[in-house]
C-alpha positions in Angstrom: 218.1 106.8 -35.1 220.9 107.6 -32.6 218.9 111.1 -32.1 215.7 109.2 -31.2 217.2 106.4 -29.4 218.7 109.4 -27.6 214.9 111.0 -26.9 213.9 107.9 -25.8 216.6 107.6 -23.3 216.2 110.8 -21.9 212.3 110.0 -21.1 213.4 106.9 -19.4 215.9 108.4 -17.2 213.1 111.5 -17.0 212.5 112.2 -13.0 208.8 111.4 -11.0 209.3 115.4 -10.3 209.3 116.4 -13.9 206.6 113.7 -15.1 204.3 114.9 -12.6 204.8 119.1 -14.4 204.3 117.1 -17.8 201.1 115.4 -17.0 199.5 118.4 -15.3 200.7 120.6 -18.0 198.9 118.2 -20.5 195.7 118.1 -18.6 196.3 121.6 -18.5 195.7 122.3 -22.0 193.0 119.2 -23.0 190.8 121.1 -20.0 191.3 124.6 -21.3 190.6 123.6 -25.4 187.1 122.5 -23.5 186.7 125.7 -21.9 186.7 124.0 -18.7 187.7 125.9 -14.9 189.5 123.2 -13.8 192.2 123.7 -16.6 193.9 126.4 -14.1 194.0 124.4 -11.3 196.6 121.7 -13.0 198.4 124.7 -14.8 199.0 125.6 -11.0 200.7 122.4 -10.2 202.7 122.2 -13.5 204.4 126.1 -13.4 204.8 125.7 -9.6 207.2 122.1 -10.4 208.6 123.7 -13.7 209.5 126.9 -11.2 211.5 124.2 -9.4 212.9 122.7 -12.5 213.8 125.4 -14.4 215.9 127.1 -11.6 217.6 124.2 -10.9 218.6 123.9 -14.1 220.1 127.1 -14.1 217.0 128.4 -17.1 216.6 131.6 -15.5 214.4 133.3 -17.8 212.2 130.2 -18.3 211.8 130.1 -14.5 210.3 133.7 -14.4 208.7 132.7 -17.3 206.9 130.2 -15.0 206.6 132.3 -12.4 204.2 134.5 -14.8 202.9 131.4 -15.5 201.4 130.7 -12.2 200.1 134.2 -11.8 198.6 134.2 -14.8 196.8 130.7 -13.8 195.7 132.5 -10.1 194.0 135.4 -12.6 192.4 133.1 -15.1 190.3 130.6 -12.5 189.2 133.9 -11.0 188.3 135.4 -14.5 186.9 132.1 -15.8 184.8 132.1 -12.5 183.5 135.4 -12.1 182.4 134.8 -15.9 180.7 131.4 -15.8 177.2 133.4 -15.5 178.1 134.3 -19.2 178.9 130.9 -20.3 182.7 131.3 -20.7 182.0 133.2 -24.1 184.7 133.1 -26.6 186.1 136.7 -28.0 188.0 137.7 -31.1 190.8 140.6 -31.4 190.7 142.8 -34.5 193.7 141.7 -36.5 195.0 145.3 -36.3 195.5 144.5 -32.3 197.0 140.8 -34.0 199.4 142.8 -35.8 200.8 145.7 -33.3 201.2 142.5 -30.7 203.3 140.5 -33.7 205.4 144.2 -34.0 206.0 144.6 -30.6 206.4 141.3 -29.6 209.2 141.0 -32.1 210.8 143.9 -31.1 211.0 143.3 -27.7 212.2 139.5 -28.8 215.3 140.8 -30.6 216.0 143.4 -28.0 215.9 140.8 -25.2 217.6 138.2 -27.4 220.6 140.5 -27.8 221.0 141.1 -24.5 220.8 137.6 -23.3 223.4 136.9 -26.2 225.8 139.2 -25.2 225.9 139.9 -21.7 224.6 136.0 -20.2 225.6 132.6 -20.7 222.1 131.7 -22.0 222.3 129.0 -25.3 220.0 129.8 -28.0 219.5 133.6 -27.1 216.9 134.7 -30.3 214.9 131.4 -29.7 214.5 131.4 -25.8 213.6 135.4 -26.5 210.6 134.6 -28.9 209.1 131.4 -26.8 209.2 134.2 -23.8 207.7 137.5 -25.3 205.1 135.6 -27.4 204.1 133.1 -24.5 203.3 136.3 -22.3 200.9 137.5 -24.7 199.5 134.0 -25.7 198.8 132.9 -21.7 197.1 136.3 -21.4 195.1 135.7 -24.3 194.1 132.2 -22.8 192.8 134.6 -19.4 190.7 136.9 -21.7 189.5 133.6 -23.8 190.8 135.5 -27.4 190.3 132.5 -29.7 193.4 133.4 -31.8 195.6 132.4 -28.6 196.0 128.8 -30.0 197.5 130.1 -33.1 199.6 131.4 -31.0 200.4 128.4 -29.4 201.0 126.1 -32.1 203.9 127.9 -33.0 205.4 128.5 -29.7 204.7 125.1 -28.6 207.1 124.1 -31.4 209.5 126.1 -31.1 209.8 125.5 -27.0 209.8 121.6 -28.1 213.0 121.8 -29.6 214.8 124.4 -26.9 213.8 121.8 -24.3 215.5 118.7 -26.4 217.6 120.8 -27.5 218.5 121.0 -23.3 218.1 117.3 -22.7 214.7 117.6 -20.9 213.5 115.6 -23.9 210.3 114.7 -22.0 209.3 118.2 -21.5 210.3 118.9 -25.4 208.0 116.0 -26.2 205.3 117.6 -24.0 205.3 120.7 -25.9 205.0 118.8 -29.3 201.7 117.1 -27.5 201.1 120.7 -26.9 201.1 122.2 -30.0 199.1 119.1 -31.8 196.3 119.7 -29.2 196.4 123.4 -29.9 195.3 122.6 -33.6 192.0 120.6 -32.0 191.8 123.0 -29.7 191.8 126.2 -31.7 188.9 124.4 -34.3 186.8 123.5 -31.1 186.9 127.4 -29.9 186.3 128.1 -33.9 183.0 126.4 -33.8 181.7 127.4 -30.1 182.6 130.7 -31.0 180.2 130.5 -34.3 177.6 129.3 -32.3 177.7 132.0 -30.1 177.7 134.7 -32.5 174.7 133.2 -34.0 172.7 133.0 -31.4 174.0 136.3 -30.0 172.7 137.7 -33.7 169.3 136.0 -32.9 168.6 137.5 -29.3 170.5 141.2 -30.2 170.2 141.7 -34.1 172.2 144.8 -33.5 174.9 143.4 -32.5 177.3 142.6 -35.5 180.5 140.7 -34.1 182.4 139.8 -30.9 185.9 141.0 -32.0 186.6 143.7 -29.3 
């Protein structure tokens, strides 16, 4: 009880500034689970506030973390647009490219969280590592509309939940809990669209056995 009624205090005190980042953040995600454009716009506003937050906070690698964040956001509205003549369509990667991601995702994850943990004052070295490494190649993933990206998700979304409580930004913790449960909805809803398509693109081009790349 004294770890919730903790929580729930921290949301309270939580500032306009940072509830602002959380909302557009959330709208963020609900709009890209629909496939929609408008997703990058409010993934704009929320990395451009967490920028803010994170540096004042003295999170230096979650601010250029953010940083890649809003970059990534400029590059997806003007992928998504120059694609809405082909519907947004939903892709696949091989698990192959899945697995040399995982490898060297991982390796880069205990190479960086060794460094943090030895030469900076960062808390939770390993952790803050992983939710870096794997949220560069999930957020790229999102650009290229691979519909394995919300796996991706669920499990970072977790384990960023608990580095932000784990900081006292409970609200932003909490956000990424939100985050992770609409990344299971999300990930069925791309499941299906992407079924869909391949039917229909089995229909119009017979020849054409899959849309893994």
């Amino acid at each position: 009880m004294e770890i919730l009624t903790s929580i729930w205090n921290g949301i309270l005190e939580t500032s306009l500034t940072e509830w602002i980042a959380v909302i557009s953040g959330i709208i963020y995600v609900l709009l890209a689970g629909k496939k929609h454009i408008a997703c990058w716009f409010f993934a704009m506003v929320s990395t451009s506030i967490y920028i803010y937050l994170c540096f004042s906070n003295q999170l230096f690698v979650e601010s250029g973390l953010q940083v890649f964040y809003l970059i990534m956001a400029i590059y997806g509205w003007v992928k998504w647009n120059q694609d809405q003549s082909e519907a947004l369509p939903i892709r696949r990667w091989k698990w192959s490219f899945h697995v040399i991601n995982i490898l060297i995702s991982t390796a880069v994850t205990l190479l960086l969280g060794y460094l943090m943990g030895e030469f900076t004052s960062q808390q939770s070295p390993y952790l803050d590592a992983f939710t870096t490494v794997f949220s560069l190649a999930a957020t790229f993933m999102v650009t290229q509309r691979v519909l394995e990206n919300w796996l991706y998700w669920i499990v970072i979304d977790i384990a960023l939940g608990v580095l932000y409580a784990s900081r006292e930004l409970y609200l932003t913790g909490v956000q990424y809990i939100v985050f992770a449960i609409i990344a299971v909805f999300a990930f069925y809803s791309w499941r299906k669209y992407y079924s869909v398509q391949r039917s229909q693109r089995r229909t119009t081009h017979p020849e054409i056995l899959d849309n893994e790349i």
